[in-house]
C-alpha positions as CSV (number, residue, x, y, z in Angstrom):
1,X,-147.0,-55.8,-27.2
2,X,-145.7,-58.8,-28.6
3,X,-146.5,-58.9,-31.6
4,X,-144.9,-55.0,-32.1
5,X,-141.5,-56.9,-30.5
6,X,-142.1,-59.0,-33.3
7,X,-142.2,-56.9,-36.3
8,X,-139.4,-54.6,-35.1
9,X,-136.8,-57.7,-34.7
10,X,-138.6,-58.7,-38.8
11,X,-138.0,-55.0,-39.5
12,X,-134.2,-54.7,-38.1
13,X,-133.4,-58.2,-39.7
14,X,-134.9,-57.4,-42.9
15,X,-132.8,-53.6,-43.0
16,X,-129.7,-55.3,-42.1
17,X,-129.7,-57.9,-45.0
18,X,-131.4,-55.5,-47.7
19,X,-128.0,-53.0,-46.4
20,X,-125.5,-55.8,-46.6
21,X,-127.1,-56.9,-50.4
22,X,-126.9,-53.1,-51.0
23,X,-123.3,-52.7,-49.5
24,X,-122.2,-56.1,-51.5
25,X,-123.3,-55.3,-55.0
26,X,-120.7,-53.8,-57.9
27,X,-121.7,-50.1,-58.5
28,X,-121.6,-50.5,-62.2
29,X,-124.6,-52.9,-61.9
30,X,-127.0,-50.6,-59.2
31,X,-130.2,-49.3,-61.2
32,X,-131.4,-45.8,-60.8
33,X,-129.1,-44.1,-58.6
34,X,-125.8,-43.8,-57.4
35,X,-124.6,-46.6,-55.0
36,X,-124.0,-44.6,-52.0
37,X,-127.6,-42.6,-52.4
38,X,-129.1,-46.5,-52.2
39,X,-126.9,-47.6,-49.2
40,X,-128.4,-44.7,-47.1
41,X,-132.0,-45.5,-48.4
42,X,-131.5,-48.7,-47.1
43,X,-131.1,-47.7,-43.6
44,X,-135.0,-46.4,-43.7
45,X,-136.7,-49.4,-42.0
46,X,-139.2,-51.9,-44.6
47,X,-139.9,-48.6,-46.8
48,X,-135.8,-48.2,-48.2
49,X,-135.3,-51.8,-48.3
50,X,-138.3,-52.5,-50.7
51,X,-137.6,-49.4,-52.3
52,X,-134.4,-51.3,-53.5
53,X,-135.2,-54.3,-54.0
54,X,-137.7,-53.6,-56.3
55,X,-136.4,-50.5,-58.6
56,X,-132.4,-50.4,-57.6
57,X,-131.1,-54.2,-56.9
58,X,-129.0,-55.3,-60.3
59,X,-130.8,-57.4,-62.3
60,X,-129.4,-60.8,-62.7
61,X,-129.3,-61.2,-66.3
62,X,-126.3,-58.5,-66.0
63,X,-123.7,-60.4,-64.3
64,X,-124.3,-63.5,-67.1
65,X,-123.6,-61.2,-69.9
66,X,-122.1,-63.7,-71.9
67,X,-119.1,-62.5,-74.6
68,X,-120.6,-58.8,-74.3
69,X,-119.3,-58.6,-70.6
70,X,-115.6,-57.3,-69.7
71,X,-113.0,-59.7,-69.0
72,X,-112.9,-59.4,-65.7
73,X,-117.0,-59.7,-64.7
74,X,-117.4,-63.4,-66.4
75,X,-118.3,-66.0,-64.9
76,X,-116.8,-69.3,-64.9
77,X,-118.3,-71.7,-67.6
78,X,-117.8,-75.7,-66.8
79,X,-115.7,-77.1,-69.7
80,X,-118.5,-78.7,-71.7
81,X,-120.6,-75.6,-72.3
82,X,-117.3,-73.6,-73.3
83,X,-117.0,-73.6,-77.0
84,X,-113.1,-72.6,-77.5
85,X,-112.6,-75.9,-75.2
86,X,-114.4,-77.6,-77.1
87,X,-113.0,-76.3,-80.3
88,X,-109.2,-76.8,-79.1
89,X,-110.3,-80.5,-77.8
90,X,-111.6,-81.2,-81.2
91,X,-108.6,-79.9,-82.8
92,X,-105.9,-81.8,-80.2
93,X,-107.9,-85.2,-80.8
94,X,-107.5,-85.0,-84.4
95,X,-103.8,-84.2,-84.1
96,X,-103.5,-87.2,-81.8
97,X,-105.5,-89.2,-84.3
98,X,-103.0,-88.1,-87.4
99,X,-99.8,-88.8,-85.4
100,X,-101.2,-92.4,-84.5
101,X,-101.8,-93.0,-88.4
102,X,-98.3,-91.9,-89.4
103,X,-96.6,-93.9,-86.5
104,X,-98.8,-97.1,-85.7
105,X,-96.2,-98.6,-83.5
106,X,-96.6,-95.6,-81.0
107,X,-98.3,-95.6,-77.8
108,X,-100.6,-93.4,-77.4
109,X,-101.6,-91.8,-73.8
């Protein structure tokens, strides 16, 4: 008797997150089927939830598309790995460096 308690709270808690995961992911990205056809395969206990997790959950790779995403599903890059800040760093330094050589007595920030 226990051990049936058990496995039905494991079974409810496991539906509930695999549902919210389901609920929570971008449409565009959901394998297979339609969105809403996954959400209500979720709510069949164990069976829906691994169904989903294992053929209809999007694949990670997706959301870090790189350049070949749309604008508005990148991700944010930290400054050093992000080559057009890199490229207009480069670019200000050397301005910097050719208005120090044609004004020595300037200070420079």
């Amino acid at each position: 008797m226990r051990y049936t308690i058990f496995a039905s709270v494991i079974a409810i808690i496991f539906t509930i997150f695999v549902l919210v995961f389901a609920i929570s992911a971008d449409r565009r990205e959901v394998r297979l089927l339609p969105k809403a056809v996954w959400v209500l395969i979720c709510l069949i206990p164990v069976a829906g939830g691994l169904l989903y997790l294992t053929v209809g959950r999007p694949i990670a790779d997706a959301a870090q598309a790189g350049p070949t995403a749309a604008a508005g599903n990148r991700k944010t890059m930290a400054p050093d790995d992000d080559p057009k800040f890199l490229r207009d760093l480069a670019e200000r330094i050397k301005r910097q460096q050719r208005e120090a050589d044609q004004d020595p007595d300037a200070k420079t920030e």
